[in-house]
C-alpha positions as CSV (number, residue, x, y, z in Angstrom):
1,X,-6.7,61.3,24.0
2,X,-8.0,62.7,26.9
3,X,-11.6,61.5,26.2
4,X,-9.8,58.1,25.8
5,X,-8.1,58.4,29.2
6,X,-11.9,59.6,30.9
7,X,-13.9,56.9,28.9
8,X,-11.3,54.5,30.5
9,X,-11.4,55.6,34.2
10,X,-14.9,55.1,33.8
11,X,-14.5,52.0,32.8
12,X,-12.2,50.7,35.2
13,X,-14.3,52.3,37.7
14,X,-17.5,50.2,37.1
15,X,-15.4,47.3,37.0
16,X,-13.3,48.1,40.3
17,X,-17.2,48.1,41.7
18,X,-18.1,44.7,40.2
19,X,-14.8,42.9,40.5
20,X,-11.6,43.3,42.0
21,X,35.6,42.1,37.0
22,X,34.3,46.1,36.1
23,X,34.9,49.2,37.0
24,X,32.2,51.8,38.1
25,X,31.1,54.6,35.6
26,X,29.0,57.8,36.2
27,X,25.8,57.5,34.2
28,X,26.0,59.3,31.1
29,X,23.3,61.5,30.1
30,X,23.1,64.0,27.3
31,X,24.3,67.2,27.2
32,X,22.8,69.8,29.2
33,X,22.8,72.1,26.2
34,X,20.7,70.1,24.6
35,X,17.5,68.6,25.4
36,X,17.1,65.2,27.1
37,X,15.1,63.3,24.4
38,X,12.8,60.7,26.3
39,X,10.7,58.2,24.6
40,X,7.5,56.1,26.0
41,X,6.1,53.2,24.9
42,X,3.0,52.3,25.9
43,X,3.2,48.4,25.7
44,X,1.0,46.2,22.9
45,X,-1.5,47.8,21.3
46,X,-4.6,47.0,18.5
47,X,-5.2,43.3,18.4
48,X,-1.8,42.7,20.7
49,X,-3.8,43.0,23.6
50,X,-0.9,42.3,26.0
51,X,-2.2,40.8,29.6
52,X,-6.5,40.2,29.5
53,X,-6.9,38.2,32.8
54,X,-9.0,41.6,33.8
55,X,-12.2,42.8,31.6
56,X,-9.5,45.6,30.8
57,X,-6.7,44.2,28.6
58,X,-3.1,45.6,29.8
59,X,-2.6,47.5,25.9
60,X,-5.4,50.3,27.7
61,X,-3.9,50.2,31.3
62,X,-0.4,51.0,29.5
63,X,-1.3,53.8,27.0
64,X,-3.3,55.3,29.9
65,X,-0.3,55.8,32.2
66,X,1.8,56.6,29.3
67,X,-0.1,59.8,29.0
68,X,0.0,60.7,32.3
69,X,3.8,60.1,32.4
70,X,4.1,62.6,29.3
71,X,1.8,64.7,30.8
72,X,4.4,65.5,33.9
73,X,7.4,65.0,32.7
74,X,6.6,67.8,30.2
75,X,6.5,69.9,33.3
76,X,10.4,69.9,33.8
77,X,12.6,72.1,31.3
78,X,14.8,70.9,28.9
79,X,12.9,67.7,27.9
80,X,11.3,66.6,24.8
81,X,9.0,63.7,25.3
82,X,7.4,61.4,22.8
83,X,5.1,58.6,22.5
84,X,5.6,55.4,20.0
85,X,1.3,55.9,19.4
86,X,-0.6,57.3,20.9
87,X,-4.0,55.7,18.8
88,X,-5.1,51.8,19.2
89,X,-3.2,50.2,16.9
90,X,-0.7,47.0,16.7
91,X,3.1,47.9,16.0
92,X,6.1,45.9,15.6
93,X,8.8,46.1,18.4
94,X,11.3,46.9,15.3
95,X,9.1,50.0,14.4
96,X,9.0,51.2,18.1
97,X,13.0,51.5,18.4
98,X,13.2,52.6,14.6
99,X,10.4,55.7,16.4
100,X,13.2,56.3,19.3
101,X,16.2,56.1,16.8
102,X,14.0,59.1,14.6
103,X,13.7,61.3,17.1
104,X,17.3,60.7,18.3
105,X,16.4,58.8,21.4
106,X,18.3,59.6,24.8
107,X,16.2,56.3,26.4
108,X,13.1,54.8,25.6
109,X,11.3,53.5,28.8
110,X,8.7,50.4,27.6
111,X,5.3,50.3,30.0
112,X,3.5,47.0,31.5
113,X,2.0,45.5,33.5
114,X,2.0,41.9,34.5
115,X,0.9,38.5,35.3
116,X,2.0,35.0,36.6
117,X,1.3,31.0,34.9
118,X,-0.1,30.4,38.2
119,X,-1.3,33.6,39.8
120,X,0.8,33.7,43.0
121,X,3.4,36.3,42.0
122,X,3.5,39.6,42.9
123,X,5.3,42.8,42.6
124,X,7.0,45.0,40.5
125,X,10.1,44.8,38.6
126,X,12.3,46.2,35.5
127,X,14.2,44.1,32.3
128,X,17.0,46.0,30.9
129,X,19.6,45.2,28.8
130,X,22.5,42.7,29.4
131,X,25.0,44.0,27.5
132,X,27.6,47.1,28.7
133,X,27.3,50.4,29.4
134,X,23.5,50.0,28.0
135,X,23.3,47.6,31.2
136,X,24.9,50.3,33.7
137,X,22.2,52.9,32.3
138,X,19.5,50.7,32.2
139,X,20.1,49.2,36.0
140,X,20.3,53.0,37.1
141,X,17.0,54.2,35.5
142,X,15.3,50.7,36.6
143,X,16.6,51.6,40.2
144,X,14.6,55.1,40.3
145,X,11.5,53.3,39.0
146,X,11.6,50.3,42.2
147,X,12.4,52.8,44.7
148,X,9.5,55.3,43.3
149,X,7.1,52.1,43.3
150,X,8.3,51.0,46.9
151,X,7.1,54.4,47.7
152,X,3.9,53.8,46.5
153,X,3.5,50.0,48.9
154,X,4.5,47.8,46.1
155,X,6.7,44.6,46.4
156,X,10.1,45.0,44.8
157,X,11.0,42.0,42.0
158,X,13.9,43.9,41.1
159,X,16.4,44.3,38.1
160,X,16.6,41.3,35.9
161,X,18.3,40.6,32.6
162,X,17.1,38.0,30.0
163,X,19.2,36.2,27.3
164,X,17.4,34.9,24.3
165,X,18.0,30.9,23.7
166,X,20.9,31.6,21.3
167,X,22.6,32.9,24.4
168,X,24.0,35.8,22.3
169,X,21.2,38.1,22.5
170,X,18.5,40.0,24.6
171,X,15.0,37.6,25.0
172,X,12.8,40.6,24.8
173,X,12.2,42.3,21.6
174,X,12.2,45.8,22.5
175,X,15.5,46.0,24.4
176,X,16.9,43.6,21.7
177,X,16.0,46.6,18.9
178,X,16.6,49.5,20.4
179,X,20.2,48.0,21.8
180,X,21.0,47.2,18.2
181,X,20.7,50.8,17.8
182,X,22.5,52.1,20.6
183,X,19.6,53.3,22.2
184,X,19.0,52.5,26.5
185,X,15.8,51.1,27.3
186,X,14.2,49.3,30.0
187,X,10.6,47.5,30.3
188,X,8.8,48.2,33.7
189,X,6.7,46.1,35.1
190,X,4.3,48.2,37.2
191,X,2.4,45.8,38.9
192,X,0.7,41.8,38.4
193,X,-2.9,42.4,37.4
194,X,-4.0,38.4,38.5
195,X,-3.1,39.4,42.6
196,X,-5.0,40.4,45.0
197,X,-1.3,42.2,46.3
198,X,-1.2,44.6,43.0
199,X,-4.9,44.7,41.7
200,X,-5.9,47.7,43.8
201,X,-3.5,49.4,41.9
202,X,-5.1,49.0,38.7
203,X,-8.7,49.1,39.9
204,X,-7.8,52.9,40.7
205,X,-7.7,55.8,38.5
206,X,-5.4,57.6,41.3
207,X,-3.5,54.9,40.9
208,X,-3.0,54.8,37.8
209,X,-2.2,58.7,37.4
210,X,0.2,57.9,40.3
211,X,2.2,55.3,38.3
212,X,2.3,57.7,35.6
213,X,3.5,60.5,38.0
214,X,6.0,58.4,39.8
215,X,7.0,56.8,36.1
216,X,7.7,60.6,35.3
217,X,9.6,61.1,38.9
218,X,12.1,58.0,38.4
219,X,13.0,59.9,34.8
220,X,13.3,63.3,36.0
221,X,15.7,62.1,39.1
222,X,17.7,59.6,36.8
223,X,18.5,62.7,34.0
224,X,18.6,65.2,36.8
225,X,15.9,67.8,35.6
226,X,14.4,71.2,37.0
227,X,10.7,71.3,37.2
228,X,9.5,74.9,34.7
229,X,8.2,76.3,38.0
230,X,11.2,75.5,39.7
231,X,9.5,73.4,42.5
232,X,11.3,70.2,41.8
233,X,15.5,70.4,41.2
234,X,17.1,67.4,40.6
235,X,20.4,69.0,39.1
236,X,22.3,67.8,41.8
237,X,20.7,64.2,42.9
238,X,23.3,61.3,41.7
239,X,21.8,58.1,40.4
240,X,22.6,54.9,41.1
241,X,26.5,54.4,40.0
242,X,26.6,51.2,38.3
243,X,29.7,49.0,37.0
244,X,30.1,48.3,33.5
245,X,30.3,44.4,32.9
246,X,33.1,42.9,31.2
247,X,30.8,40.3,29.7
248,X,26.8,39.9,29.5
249,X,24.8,39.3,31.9
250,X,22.8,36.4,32.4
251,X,19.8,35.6,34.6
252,X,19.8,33.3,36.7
253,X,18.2,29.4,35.9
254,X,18.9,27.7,38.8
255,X,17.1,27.3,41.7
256,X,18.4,28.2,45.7
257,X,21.3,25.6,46.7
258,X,20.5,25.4,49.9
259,X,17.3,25.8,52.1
260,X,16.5,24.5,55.5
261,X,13.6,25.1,58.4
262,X,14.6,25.0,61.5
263,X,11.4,24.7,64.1
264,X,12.6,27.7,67.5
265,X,9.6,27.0,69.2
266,X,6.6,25.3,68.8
267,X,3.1,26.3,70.7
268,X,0.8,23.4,70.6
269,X,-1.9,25.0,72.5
270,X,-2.3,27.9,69.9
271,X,-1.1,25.9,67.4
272,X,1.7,28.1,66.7
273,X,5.4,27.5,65.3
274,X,8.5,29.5,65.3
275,X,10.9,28.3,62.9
276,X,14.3,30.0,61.5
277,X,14.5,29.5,57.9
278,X,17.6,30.0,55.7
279,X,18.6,29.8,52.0
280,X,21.4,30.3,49.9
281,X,22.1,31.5,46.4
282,X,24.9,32.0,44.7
283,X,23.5,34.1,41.6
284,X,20.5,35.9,42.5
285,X,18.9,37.4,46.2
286,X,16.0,35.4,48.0
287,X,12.8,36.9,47.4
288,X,9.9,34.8,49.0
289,X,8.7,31.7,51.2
290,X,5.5,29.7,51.0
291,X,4.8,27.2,53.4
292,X,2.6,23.7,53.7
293,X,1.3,22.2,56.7
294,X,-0.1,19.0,54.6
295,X,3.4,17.3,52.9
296,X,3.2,19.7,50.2
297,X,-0.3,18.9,48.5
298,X,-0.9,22.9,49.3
299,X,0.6,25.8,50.0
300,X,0.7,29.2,51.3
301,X,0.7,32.7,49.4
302,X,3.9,33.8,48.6
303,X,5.3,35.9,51.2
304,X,8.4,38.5,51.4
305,X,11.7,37.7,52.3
306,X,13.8,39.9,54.1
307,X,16.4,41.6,51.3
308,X,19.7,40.9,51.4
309,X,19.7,38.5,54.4
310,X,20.4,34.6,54.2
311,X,18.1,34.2,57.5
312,X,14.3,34.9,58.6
313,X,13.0,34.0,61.5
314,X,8.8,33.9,60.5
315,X,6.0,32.9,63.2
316,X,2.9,30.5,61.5
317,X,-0.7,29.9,63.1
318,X,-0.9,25.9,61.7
319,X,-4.3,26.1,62.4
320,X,-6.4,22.6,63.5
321,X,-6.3,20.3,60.8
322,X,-2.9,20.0,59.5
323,X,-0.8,16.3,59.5
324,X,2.2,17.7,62.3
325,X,4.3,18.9,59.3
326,X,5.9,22.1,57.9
327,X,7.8,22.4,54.4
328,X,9.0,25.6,53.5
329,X,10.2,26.5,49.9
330,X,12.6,29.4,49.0
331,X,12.5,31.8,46.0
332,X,14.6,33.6,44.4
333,X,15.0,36.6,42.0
334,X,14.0,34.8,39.1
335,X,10.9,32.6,40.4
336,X,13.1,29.1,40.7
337,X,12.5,27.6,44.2
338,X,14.2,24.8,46.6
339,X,11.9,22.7,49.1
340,X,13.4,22.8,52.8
341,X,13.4,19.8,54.9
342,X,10.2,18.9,56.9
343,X,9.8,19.6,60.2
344,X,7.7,17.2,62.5
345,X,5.7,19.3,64.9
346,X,5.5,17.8,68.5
């Protein structure tokens, strides 16, 4: 495997020169007289590609970090750590969590990376279950792996949930399997391979041993384990305390309620425009704005919202060219957006 890992660096190397009502609960974990017994899955595999927009498909990007996230987290004591494969080959999600369940699975933790319909999205973010204390575990481990990949520059799309369409289930596969069996597991979403935001990320072999390192870091903190040399003690770091729902979970499939723009200032000499924007949702945080300057027939890359605040003020060179108009749309945690009212620039 490690010729695999150096024939793909240099790989990705000559490419990166050519291209681009509940009550909280602690989080259980197992028993500190036994081991913690961690399972990764390096996500697709064989003829399942997973994401190809890059000359790399995503199933070599995955397996790659999966070994460096083995690799360090066999460093800490009182771990045992397993892959799902660790050879090219297709395998059902239903074998993967049938793997965790053999080896008596404390979590299995799922790798990606991802990509967008249209290319503008950004980020990285974590599924986990819907359901229970499999929920509370799984939003506490996905919290450790945003705030380790925050670290590293990357935008945070947060914790999401997805039903299936029967409404009574999971959407993904491997959360679906491995909560029939009792097991916690999350899917992380490193980074979006189609934007020019994340793609440095990928193009990188430190990179890439960093997401595995920091992959490793988010596991170690979340099971509070001791580094064998002794260097890194996370006995007594607390993860994220998270509620237990009394029902499941759903995402969100609505878009903002409410957005507006309203233009602060407005310089028309420098052709530049203060404008206060706010939205509302009642289900899920704002996440970005995008703005057009031509009644909507284009519009600008997706940009951050401020977390956890209703308001943003945001300055915008028009430029020369534009009709006199600003739209604004909002987005929220699950991509659905509302259009703001237009504002007529003096």
């Amino acid at each position: 495997m490690k010729k695999f890992i150096k024939k793909t660096i240099s790989v990705i190397l000559s490419i990166a020169v050519l291209t681009v009502p509940v009550s909280a609960v602690p989080v259980e974990t197992a028993s500190a007289a036994e081991p913690i017994v961690v399972v990764i899955d390096p996500g697709h595999g064989g003829s399942n590609l997973g994401t190809d927009y890059l000359p790399i498909p995503e199933k070599v990007y995955t397996m790659v970090v999966a070994q460096y996230m083995k690799e360090e987290l066999e460093k800490f004591q009182n771990v045992e750590v397993y892959l799902t494969h660790t050879e090219d080959v297709k395998m059902d999600l239903d074998e993967r969590a049938a793997f965790a369940q053999g080896v008596d699975a404390d979590f299995l933790f799922s790798l990606h990376f991802n990509m967008s319909l249209s290319h503008t999205l950004y980020g990285s973010e974590v599924w986990i279950p819907s359901t229970g204390q499999l929920y509370s575990q799984g939003y506490s481990a996905a919290n450790e792996f945003l705030t380790q990949f925050e670290e590293m520059g990357l935008f945070n799309r947060g914790i999401k949930t997805r039903i299936g369409s029967n409404g009574n289930s999971d959407y993904y596969g491997i959360i679906r399997e491995c909560s029939i069996r009792s097991i916690p597991a999350v899917i992380v979403e490193h980074c979006h391979v189609d934007n020019i935001n994340d793609t440095p990320y990928i193009q990188s072999p430190e990179k890439l041993r960093e997401f595995g390192v920091r992959d490793a870091q988010a596991v170690a903190r979340y099971f509070g384990l001791v580094s064998k040399d002794k260097t890194k003690d996370y006995s007594n770091y607390a993860p994220l305390a998270v509620p237990v729902p009394a029902s499941r979970v759903h995402n969100d499939t609505t878009a903002p309620v409410y957005v507006s723009a309203n233009l602060l200032k407005y310089d028309q000499t420098g052709k530049t425009a203060t404008v206060e924007l706010t939205a509302l949702d009642a289900e899920s945080p704002i996440q970005y704005y995008a703005y057009s300057c031509d009644n909507g027939l284009t519009w600008s890359a997706l940009q951050p919202w401020a977390k956890g605040s209703p308001t943003v003020t945001v300055s915008l060179n028009i430029g020369y060219g534009s009709n006199n108009t600003l739209i604004f749309k909002a987005y929220n945690l699950y991509d659905m957006s509302t259009q703001s009212n237009v504002i007529q620039l003096p």
